[in-house]
C-alpha positions in Angstrom: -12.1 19.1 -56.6 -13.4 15.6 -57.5 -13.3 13.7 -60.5 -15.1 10.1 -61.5 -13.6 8.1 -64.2 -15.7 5.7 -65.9 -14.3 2.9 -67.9 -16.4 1.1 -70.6 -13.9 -0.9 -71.8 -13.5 -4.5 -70.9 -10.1 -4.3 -69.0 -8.0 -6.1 -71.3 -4.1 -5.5 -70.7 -3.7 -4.2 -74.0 -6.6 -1.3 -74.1 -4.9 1.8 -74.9 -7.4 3.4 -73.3 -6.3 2.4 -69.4 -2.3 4.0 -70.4 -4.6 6.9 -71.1 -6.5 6.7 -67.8 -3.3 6.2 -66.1 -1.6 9.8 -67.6 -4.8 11.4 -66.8 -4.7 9.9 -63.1 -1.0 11.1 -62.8 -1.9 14.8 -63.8 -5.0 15.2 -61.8 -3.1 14.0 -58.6 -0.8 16.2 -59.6 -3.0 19.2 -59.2 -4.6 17.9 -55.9 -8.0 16.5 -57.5 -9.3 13.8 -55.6 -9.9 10.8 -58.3 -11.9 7.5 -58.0 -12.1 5.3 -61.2 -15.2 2.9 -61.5 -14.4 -0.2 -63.8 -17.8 -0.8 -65.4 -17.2 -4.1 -66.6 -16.4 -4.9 -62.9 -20.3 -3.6 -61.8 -22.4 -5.1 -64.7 -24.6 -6.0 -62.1 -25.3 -2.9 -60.4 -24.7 -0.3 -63.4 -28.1 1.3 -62.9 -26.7 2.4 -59.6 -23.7 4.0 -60.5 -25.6 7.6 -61.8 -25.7 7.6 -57.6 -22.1 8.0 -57.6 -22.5 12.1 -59.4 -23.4 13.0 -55.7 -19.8 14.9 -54.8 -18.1 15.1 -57.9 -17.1 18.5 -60.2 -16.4 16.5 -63.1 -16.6 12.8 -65.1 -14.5 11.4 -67.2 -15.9 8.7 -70.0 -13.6 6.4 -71.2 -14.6 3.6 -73.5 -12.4 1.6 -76.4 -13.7 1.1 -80.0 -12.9 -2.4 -80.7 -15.3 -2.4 -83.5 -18.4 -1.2 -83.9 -19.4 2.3 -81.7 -18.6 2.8 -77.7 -19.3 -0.6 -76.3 -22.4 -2.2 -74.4 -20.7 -1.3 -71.0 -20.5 2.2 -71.6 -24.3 2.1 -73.6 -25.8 0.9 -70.6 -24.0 3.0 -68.6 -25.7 6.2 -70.8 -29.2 4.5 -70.3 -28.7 4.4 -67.0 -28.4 7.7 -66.6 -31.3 8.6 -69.0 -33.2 6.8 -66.3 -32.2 6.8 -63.4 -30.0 10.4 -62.8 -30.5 13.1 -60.9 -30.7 15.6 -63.7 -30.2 18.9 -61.5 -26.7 17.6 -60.9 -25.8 16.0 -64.3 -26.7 20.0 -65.3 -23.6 21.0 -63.3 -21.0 18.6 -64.4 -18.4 18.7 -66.7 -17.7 16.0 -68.8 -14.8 14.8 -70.6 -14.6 11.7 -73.6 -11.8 9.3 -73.7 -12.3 6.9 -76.9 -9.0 5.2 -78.1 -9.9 2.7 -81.1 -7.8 -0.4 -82.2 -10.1 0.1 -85.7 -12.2 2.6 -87.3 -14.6 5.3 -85.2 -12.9 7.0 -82.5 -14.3 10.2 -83.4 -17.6 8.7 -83.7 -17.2 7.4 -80.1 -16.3 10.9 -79.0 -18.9 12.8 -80.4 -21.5 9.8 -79.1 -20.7 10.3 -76.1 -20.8 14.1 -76.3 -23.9 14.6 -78.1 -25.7 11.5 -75.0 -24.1 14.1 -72.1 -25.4 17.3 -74.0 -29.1 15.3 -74.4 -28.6 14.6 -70.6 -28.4 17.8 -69.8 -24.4 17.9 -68.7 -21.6 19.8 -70.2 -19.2 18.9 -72.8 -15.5 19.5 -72.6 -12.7 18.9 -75.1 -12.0 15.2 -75.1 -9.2 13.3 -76.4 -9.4 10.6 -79.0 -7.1 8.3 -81.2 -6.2 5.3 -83.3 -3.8 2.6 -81.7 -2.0 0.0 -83.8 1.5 -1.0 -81.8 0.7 -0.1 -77.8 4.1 -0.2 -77.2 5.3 2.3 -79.6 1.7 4.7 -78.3 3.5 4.4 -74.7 7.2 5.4 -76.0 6.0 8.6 -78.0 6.8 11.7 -75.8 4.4 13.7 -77.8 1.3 11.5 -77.1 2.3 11.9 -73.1 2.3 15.8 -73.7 -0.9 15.9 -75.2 -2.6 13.7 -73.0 -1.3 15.8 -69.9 -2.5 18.7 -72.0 -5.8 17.1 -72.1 -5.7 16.7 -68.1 -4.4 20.2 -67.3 -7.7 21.7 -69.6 -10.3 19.6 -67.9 -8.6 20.7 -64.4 -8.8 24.4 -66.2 -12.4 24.6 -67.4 -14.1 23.1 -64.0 -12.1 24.9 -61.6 -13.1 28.4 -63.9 -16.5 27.0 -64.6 -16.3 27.4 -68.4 -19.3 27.7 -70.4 -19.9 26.6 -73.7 -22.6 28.7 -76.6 -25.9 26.8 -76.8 -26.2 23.9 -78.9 -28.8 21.9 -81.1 -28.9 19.1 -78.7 -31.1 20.8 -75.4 -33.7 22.1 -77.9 -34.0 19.0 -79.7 -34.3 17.5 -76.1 -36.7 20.3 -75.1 -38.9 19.8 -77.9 -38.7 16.1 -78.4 -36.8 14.3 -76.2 -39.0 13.1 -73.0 -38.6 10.0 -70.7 -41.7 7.3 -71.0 -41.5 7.7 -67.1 -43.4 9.1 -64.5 -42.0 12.4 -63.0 -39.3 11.3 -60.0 -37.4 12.7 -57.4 -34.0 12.3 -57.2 -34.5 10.3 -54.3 -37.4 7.7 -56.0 -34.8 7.7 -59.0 -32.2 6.0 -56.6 -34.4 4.2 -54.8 -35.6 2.7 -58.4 -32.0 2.3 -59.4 -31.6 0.2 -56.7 -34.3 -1.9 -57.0 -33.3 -2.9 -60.6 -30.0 -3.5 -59.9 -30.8 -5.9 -57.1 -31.0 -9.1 -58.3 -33.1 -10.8 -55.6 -35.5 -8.3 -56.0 -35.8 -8.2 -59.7 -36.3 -12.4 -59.4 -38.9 -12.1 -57.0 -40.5 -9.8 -59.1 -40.6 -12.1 -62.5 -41.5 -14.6 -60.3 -44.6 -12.5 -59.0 -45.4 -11.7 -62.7 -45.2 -15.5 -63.4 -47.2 -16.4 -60.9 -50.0 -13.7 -61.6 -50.1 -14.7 -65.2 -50.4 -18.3 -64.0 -53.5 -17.3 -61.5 -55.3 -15.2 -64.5 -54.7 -18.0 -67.2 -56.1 -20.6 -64.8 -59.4 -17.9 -64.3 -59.8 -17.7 -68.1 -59.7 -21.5 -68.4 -62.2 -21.7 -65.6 -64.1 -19.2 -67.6 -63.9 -21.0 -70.7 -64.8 -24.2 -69.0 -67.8 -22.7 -67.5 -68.8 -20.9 -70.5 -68.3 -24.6 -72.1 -70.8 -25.8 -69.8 -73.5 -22.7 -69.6 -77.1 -24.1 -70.5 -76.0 -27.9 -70.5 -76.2 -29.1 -67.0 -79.4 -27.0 -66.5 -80.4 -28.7 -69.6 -79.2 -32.4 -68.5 -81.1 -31.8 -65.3 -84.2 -30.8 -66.6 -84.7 -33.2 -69.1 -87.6 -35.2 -69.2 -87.8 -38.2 -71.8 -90.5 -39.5 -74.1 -90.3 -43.0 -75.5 -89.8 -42.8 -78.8 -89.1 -39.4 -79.5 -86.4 -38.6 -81.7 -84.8 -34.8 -82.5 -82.1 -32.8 -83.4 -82.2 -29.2 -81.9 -79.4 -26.3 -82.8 -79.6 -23.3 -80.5 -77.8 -19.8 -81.8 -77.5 -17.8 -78.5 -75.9 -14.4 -79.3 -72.4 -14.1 -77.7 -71.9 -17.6 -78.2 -68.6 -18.6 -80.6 -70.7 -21.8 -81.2 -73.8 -22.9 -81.4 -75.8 -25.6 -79.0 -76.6 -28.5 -80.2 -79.2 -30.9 -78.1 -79.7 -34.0 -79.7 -82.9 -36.4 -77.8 -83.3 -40.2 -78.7 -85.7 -41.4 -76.3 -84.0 -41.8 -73.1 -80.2 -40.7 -74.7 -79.8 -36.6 -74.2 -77.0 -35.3 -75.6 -75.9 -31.4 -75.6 -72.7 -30.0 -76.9 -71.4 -27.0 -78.6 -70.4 -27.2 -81.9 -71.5 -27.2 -85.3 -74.2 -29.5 -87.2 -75.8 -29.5 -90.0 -78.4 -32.0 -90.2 -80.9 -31.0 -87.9 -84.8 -30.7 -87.2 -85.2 -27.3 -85.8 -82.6 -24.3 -86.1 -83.6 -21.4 -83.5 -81.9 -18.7 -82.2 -82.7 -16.5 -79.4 -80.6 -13.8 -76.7 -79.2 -15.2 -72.9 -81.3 -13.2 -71.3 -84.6 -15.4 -73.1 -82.8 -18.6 -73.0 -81.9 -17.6 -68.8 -85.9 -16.3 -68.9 -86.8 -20.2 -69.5 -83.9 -22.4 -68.0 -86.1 -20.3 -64.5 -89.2 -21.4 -65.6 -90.9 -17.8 -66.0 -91.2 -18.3 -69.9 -91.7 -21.3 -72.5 -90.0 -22.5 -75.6 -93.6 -22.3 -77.2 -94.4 -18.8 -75.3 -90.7 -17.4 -76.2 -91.5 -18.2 -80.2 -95.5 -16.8 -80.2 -94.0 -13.8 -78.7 -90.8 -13.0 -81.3 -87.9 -13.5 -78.4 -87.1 -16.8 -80.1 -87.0 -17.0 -83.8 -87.2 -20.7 -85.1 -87.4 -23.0 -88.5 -88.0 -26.4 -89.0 -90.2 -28.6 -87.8 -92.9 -27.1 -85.6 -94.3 -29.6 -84.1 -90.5 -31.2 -83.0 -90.3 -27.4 -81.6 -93.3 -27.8 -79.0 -91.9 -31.0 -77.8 -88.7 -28.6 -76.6 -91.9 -27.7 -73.2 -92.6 -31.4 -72.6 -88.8 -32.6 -72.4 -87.4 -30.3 -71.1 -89.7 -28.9 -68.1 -88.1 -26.1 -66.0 -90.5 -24.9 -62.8 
């Protein structure tokens, strides 16, 4: 027989909860159960890995310290990691025993957290031990706490060597019914495989630094984009452009699709085009990409565009049917 201690705690020389790993160690030994004791505080780093460890055990043990508020971050991750990340079909045969010593309020509360997450992950539940801790010293000299903690030790050894089984509970149909990982559907072996992946740091960094570098390579293609779309009609308009001395006008184009409008302002040899808004101008048409396209390739007019209702215009008219002589596209 095996059993895995996990410590949440943070190792301090004063958590009442390691004397309390140390009876249990003493008593399991005792009746020949192999024992290995995984520090969580000491694999931060890899805790997403340690579900991996379930492989050859009979039974856990989950010892965390309420310092004050609830079971700790160590032990929280350690839950999530398991949510995530552990072979279910075995958590479903392992028995499970809390450990939660407080030096304030909530060791209860710690217990039944931790036996209410093990239920939700499928495991089962045995009898755990908790208490309140205010003098160590005089915790360690009480004979009566030693009994009860090798109590404690002697029923865990009991109920997974005689494979106990405890009356259905609340907790797998609320899992059942509600309950479901945001994940897709893994083996056992892709679960460990994942684990492994996020708990190596080399590859979780060159993974941001794909992600940063991806965003980077789309941001600069939407600026592009912008810049282009910035520059749509202009330089087909700048190249075309075909001056009249004297000739003076203020043209505002509304392509659909555009944000803003295009303004083309013409003052004898000066052409300037921009998109933006203005007020103050001689002719205000508006017209689709597709007509505007139609005549920056020279198979449709300005004039031709407005006889025919694919360009809509107001203003001046005669200002309008100089848009064919400056500008001539062929």
């Amino acid at each position: 027989m095996k059993v895995n201690i996990y410590y949440g705690g943070r190792g301090l020389l004063d958590d009442p909860t390691l004397y309390v790993l140390s009876k249990m160690e003493e008593v399991l030994k005792e009746l020949r159960v192999t024992v290995e004791r995984y520090n969580i505080y000491e694999k931060k780093n890899s805790i997403s890995t340690l579900p991996q460890t379930f492989k050859d055990a009979d039974g856990i043990i989950l010892a965390t310290t309420v310092e004050w508020l609830g079971i700790g971050g160590y032990m929280q991750q350690f839950l999530d990691a398991c949510w995530l990340y552990g072979d279910k079909d075995k958590i479903k045969t392992l028995y499970m025993q809390p450990i939660v010593m407080s030096t304030t309020y909530g060791e209860r509360e710690g217990e039944l957290t931790l036996e209410n997450a093990w239920e939700i992950l499928g495991g089962l539940p045995c009898s755990g031990v908790c208490g309140y801790v205010d003098d160590l010293v005089s915790f360690e000299m009480n004979h009566d706490y030693s009994l009860i903690i090798e109590k404690k030790a002697e029923n865990l050894y009991r109920t997974i060597s005689q494979k106990q089984r405890g009356l259905p509970n609340s907790n797998q149909a609320v899992k059942q019914s509600v309950l479901r990982t945001q994940q897709m559907e893994l083996t056992p072996q892709e679960s460990e495989q994942l684990s492994q992946y996020v708990a190596d740091d080399t590859y979780v960094k060159k993974q941001k630094e794909d992600i940063e570098e991806l965003t980077s390579l789309f941001r600069d293609r939407m600026n592009e984009k912008q810049m282009d779309g910035q520059l749509e009609y202009i330089i087909d308009l700048q190249s075309h452009f075909n001056a009249q001395e004297g000739f003076a006008a203020k043209y505002l184009f509304m392509i659909e699709g555009k944000q803003k409008p295009l303004v083309v302002e013409v003052d004898g040899e000066d052409l300037s085009c921009r998109y933006g808004q203005e007020e103050d101008v001689d002719v205000y048409a508006k017209m689709t990409p597709q007509v505007m396209e139609k005549i920056i390739a020279g198979r449709m007019t300005f004039q031709r565009a407005f006889m025919a209702g694919d360009m809509t215009a107001k203003g001046n008219f005669k200002t309008l049917r100089m848009l064919d002589q400056i500008f001539i596209f062929e």
